[in-house]
KEDOGU-881219 format. One line per 10 residues: their letters; for each residue x, y, z of C-alpha. Coordinates in steps of 0.2 Angstrom, whole numbers. Example, Ala and Ser with C-alpha at 12.3 -4.5 7.8 and 13.67 -1.06 7.14 Angstrom:
<rs>
as	62/-22/39 | 68/-5/36
</rs>
This chain:
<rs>
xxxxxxxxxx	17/-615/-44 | 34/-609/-47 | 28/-600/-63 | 11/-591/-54 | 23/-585/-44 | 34/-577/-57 | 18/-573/-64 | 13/-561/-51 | 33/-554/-49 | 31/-548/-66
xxxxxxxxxx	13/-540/-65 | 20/-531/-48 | 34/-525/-54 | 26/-510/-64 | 16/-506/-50 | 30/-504/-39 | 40/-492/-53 | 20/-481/-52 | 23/-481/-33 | 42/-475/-34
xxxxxxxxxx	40/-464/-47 | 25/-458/-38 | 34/-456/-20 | 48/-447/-32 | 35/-435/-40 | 28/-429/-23 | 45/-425/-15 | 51/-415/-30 | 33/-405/-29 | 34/-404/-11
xxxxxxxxxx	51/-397/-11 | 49/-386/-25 | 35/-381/-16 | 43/-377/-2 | 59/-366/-9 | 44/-357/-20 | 35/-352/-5 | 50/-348/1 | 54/-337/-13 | 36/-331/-11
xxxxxxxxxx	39/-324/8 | 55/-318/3 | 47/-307/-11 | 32/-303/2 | 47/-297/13 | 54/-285/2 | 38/-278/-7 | 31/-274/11 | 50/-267/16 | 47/-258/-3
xxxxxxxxxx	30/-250/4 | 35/-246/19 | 51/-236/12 | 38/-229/-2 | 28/-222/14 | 41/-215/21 | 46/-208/7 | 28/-200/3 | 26/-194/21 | 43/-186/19
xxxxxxxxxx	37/-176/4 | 19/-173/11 | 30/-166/27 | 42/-155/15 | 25/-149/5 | 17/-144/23 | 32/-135/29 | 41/-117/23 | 56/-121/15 | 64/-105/23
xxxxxxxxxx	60/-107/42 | 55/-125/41 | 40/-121/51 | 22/-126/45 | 18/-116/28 | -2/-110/27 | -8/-129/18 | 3/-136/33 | -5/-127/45 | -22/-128/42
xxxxxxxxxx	-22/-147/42 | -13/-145/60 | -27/-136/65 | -41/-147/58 | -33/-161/68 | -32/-149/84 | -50/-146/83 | -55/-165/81 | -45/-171/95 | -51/-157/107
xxxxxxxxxx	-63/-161/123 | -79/-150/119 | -70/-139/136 | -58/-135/128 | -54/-119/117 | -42/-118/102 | -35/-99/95 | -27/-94/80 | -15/-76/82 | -12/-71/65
xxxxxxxxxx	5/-60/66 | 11/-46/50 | 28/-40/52 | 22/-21/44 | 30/-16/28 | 43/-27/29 | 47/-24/9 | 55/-9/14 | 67/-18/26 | 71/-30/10
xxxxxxxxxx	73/-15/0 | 85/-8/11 | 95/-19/20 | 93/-34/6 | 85/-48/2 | 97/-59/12 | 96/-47/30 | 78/-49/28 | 78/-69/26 | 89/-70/42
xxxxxxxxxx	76/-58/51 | 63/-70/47 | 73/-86/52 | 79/-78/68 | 60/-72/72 | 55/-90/68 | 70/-98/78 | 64/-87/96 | 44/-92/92 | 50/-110/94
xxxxxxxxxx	62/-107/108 | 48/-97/119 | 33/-104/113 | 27/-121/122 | 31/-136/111 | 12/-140/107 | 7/-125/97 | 10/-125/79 | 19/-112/72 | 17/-107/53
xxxxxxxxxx	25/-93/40 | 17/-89/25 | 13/-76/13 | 32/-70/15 | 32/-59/29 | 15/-67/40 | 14/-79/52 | 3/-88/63 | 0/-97/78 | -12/-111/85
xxxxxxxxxx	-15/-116/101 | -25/-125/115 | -30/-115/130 | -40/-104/140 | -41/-85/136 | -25/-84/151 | -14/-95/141 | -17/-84/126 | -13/-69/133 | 1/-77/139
xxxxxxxxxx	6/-81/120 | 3/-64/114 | 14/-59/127 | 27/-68/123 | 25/-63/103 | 28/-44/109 | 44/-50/119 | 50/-60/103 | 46/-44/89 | 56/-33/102
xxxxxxxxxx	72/-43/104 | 71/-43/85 | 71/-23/84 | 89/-15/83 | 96/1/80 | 98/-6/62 | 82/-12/59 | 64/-8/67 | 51/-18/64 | 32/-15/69
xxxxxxxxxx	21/-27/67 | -1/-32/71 | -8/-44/77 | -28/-53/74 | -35/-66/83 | -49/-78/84 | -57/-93/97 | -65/-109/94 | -80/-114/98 | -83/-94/104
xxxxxxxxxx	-83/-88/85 | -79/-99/75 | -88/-116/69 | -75/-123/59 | -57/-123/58 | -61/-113/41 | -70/-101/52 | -55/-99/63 | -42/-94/53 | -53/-84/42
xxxxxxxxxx	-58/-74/56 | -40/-71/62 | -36/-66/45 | -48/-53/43 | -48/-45/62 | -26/-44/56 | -33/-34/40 | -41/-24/52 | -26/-20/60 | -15/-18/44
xxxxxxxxxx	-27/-4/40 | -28/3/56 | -8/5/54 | -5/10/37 | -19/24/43 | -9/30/58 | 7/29/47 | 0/39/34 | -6/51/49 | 11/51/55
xxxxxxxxxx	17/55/38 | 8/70/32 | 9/77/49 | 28/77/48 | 25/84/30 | 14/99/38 | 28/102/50 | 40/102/35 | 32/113/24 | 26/125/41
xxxxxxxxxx	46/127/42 | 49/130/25 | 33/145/25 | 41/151/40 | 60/154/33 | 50/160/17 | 41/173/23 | 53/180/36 | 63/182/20 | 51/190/11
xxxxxxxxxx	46/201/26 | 63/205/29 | 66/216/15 | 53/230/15 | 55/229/33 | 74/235/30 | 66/247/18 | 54/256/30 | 69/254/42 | 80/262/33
xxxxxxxxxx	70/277/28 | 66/279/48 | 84/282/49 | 87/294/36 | 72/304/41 | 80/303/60 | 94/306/57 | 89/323/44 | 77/328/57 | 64/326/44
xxxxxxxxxx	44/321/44 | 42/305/39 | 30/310/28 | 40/313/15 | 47/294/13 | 26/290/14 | 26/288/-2 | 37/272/-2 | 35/265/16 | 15/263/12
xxxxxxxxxx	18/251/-3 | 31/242/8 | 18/240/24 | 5/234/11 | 16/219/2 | 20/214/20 | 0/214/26 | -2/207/8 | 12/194/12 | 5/189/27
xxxxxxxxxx	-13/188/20 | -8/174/6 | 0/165/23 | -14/165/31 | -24/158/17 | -13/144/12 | -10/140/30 | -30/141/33 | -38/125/40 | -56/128/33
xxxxxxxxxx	-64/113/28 | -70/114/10 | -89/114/9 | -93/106/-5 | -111/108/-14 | -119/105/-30 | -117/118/-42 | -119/125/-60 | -98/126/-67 | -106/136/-84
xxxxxxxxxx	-113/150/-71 | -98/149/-63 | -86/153/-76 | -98/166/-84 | -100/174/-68 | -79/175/-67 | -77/180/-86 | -91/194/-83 | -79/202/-69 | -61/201/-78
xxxxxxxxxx	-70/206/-95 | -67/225/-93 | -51/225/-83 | -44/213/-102 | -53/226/-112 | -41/241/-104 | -26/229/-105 | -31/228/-123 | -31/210/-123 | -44/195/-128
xxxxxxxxxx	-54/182/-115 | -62/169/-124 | -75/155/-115 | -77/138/-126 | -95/136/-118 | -98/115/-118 | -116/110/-126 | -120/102/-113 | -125/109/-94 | -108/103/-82
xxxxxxxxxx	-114/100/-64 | -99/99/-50 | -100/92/-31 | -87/108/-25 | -82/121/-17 | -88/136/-29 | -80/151/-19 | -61/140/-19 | -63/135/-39 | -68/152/-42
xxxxxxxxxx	-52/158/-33 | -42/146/-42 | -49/152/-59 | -48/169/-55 | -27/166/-51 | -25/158/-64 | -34/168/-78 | -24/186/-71 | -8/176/-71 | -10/169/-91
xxxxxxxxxx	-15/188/-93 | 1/192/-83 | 11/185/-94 | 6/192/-110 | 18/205/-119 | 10/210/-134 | -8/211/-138 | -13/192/-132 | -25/180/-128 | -33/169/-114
xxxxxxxxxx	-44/152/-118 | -54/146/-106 | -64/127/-108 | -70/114/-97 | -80/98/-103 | -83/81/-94 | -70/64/-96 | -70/51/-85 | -83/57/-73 | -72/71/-71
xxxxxxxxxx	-74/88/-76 | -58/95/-85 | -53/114/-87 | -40/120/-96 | -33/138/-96 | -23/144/-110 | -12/160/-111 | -3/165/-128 | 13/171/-118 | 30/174/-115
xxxxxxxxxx	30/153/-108 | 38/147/-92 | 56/141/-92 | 58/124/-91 | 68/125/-76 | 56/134/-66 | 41/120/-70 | 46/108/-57 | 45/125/-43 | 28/135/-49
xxxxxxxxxx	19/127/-36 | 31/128/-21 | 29/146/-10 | 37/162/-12 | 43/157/-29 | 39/169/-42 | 45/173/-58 | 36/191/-58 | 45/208/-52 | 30/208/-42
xxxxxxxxxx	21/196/-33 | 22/186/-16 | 23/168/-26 | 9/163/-15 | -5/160/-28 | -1/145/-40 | 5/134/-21 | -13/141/-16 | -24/135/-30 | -13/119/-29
xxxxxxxxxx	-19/112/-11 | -35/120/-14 | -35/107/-31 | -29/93/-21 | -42/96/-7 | -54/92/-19 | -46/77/-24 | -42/84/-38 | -24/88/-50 | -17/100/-60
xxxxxxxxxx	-3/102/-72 | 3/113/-84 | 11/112/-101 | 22/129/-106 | 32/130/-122 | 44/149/-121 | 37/162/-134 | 20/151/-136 | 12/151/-121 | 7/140/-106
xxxxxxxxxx	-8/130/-104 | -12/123/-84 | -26/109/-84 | -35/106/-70 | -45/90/-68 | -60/87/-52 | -70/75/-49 | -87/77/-51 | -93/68/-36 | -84/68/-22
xxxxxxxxxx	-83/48/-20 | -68/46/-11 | -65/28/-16 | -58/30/-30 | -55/49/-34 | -38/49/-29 | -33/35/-40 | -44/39/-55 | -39/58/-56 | -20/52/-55
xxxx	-22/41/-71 | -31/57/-79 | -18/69/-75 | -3/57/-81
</rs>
């Protein structure tokens, strides 16, 4: 009995160790267990803290890339995404408006007052938008000198804005700096579909009105030019009448004082009365304001037609007038009477200017959809300090002559969209070239004739 007993203490003596060792195995698993799930939260923890702060962090550089880094106010990506979200969030009553606003040729204010002045402008101009404006429109610079505003509301609120805009721009303006500016706008749903639409609309109607100001500035511009050259034409020919008019003055006197007939001075008040009607005549004619009629015409005819009338008169003068006839027929969109005027000028100043026995050339031929002539004397030459002067009025380098007909052919050149320069060299002669377009496609004369003539 006794050793059945021991029997079965020995056979359940390993079975116990499997239990213990068992009970051991599962409390070392459950508490590792534990401390790895532990570890396991507390690296959940800090990955989530780690993309939250990575988030914040890539919201913060999705804010710096949507905003202007000089105002800090929306830059044109910036604002066009506030705008989408505006439309989506909209009630299908309401209306949304983009004003576009240029500050006009604000380049010049850089330019003048410096790069940092003008940065300051801006900043200050951005500073009063946010300050007067309601807190939910979005405001945005771009483009340097351009900004732009979007906002909720009826056609009332904005007027309202746009009001506010002129009360901004004029607190700006100083006795320092002036500053124009234009203004586009657009509505949404009432023209635009999109937000796209919207600001591409605004856009455009603020092109509108950049153009309509650069036109009136231009406007402005060559009237004050007018004024300035109808000042200088003014002093010039009171000066230039002034002189035979002390002349035949003069001569009244003596003839007064002798008891005289004034016949006897007729001689030498006559020419005097006709360089002052001939004065006045060239004043008139440069002053004129009568369109040029243009009309398609035969330049060859022209010029043949011109040589045909100076030929004898440069036969008596006992000099030479040679055409270089092109091959090929030149037709002109002009004026015939004002080239032929300008050709006649020029042609009896070249033979002006010869001493000796001497020459005139005369060519014309087609470049660049232009027709270029060239008119060459074999001279005494211009001075070099007198080029920069040939075409202004009353300047002359004759012992006669008013100095009225090189600034006349000049604006009769440029009315035709045309140029004209000249190349002189002392004791060989001077050479004027005269460049017109052959259509009158005002587009790109202006810009195509410049790049000839330079």
């Amino acid at each position: 009995m006794t050793d059945s007993l021991l029997d079965e203490s020995i056979s359940l003596e390993p079975l116990l160790w499997g239990c213990f060792i068992a009970v051991f195995i599962y409390y070392y698993l459950h508490n590792k267990n534990q401390k790895l799930r532990k570890k396991n939260n507390e690296i959940a923890f800090q990955l989530s803290a780690s993309q939250l702060e990575i988030q914040e962090m890539n919201d913060e550089i999705e804010e710096i890339y949507r905003r202007d880094y000089l105002t800090g106010l929306y830059n044109l990506g910036g604002f066009q995404d506030a705008v989408v979200r505006s439309l989506e969030r909209m009630s299908p009553l309401q209306s949304y408006h983009v004003v576009s606003i240029d500050l006009a040729d604000f380049k010049q204010v850089n330019l003048r007052e410096g790069v940092e002045f003008g940065d300051q402008i801006l900043i200050e101009v951005a500073s009063q938008f946010q300050d007067q404006l309601p807190a939910s429109v979005h405001i945005a610079r771009y483009d340097g000198d351009q900004f732009a505003i979007g906002l909720t509301g009826d056609h009332h609120y904005l007027r309202r804005c746009v009001e506010i805009i002129d009360k901004v721009m004029s607190q700006i303006c100083t006795e320092r700096v002036n500053i124009e500016y234009c203004i586009g706008t657009a509505s949404y749903p009432a023209e635009s579909a999109n937000a796209s639409e919207l600001i591409r609309l605004a856009e455009k109607r603020l092109s509108i009105e950049q153009r309509r100001m650069r036109d009136k500035e231009e406007e402005k511009r060559r009237h004050m030019e007018k004024l300035s050259a109808v000042g200088q034409l003014a002093a010039g020919l009171a000066h230039e009448i002034r002189n035979p008019l002390t002349s035949i003055r003069g001569f009244v006197q003596i003839s007064a004082a002798e008891s005289t007939e004034v016949k006897k001075w007729e001689s030498i008040i006559l020419p005097e009365i006709d360089r002052i009607n001939d004065l006045l005549t060239q004043f008139l004619n440069l002053s004129e304001s009568r369109p040029t009629r243009f009309q398609n015409f035969h330049v060859d005819q022209l010029i043949s037609d011109i040589y045909s009338l100076l030929k004898p008169k440069v036969m008596l003068m006992g000099h030479e007038l040679v055409m270089e006839t092109p091959k090929t027929p030149i037709y002109i969109e002009a004026d015939p009477e004002k080239l032929k005027q300008v050709l006649i000028n020029l042609i009896q100043n070249g033979l002006d200017a010869l001493v000796q026995r001497g020459r005139v050339d005369i060519k014309w031929y087609v470049e660049h959809k232009h027709l270029s002539i060239e008119i060459q004397d074999t001279g005494a030459g211009i001075k070099p300090e007198f080029i920069s002067r040939i075409y202004e009025p009353f300047f002359t380098t004759k012992d006669e002559g008013t100095g009225m007909g090189l600034a006349i052919c000049h604006r009769i050149i440029q009315d035709h969209g045309g140029c004209m320069r000249v190349e002189s060299r002392m004791g060989k002669g001077t050479t004027f070239h005269l460049s017109l377009p052959l259509k009158q496609e005002a587009a790109q004369m202006e810009e195509d004739c410049t790049s000839i003539c330079e």
